[in-house]
C-alpha positions as semicolon CSV with decimal commas, in nm:
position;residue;x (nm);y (nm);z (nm)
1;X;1,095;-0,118;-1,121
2;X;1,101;-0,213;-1,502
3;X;1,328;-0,090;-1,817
4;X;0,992;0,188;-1,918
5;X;1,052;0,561;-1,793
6;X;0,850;0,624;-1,501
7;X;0,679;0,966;-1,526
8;X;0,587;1,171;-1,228
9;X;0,228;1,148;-1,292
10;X;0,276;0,766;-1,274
11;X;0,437;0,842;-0,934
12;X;0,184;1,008;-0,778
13;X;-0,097;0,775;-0,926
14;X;0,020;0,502;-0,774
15;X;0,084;0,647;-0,470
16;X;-0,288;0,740;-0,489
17;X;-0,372;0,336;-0,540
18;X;-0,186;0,286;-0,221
19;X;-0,288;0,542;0,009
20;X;-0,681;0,420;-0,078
21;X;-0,547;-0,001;-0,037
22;X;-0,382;0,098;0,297
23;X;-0,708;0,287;0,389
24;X;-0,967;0,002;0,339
25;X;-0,691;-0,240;0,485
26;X;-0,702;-0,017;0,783
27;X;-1,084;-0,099;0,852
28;X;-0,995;-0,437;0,863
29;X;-0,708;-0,444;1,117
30;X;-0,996;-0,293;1,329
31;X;-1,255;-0,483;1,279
32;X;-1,375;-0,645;1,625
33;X;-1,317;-1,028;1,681
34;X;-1,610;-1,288;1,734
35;X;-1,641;-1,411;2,007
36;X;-1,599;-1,828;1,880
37;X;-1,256;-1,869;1,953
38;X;-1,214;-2,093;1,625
39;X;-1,361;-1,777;1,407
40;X;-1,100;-1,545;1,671
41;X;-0,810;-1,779;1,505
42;X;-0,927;-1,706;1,131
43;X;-0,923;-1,363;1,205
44;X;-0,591;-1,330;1,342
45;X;-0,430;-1,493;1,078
46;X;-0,612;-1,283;0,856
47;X;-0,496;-0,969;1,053
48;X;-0,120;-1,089;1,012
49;X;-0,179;-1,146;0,586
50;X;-0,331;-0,729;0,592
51;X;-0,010;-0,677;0,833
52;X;0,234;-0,815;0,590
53;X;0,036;-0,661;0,294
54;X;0,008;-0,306;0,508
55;X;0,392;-0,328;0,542
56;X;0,453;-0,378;0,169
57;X;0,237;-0,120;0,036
58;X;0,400;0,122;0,296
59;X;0,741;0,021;0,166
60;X;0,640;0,132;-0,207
61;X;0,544;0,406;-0,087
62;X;0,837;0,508;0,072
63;X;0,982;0,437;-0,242
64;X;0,778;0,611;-0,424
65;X;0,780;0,886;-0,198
66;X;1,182;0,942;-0,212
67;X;1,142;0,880;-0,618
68;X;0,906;1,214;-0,667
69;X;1,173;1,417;-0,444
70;X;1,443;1,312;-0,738
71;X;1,452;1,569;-0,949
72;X;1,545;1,304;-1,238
73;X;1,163;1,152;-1,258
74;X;1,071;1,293;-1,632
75;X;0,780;1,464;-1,612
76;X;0,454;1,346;-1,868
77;X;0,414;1,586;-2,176
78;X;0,145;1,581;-2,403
């Protein structure tokens, strides 16, 4: 990530952002196809651009995820 400390409460905020992005792009990987074959083509190339985002977002999270178990992620004070 960048130079800045990353605190754990940044950690699990962002995880937060994900798990709600991967839930709404979850609706739309199951969202049933039309039935005009050319509007069945937009929609499958719109399946594989959530796919590709879907496999991003759960590779920061993995991240993320194996960041909070590291006991060297400071920890916010106020």
């Amino acid at each position: 990530m960048h130079n800045k400390k990353i605190t754990k409460e940044h950690l699990i905020q962002r995880r937060s952002e994900i798990l709600a992005q991967l839930g709404r792009l979850d609706d739309d990987i199951h969202n049933e196809l039309d039935r005009h074959p050319d509007e069945q083509s937009i929609q499958l190339e719109q399946q594989e651009v959530t796919l590709s985002m879907v496999e991003g977002l759960n590779k920061e999270l993995k991240e993320i995820e194996i960041m909070l178990l590291d006991e060297d992620v400071e920890q916010e004070t106020a």
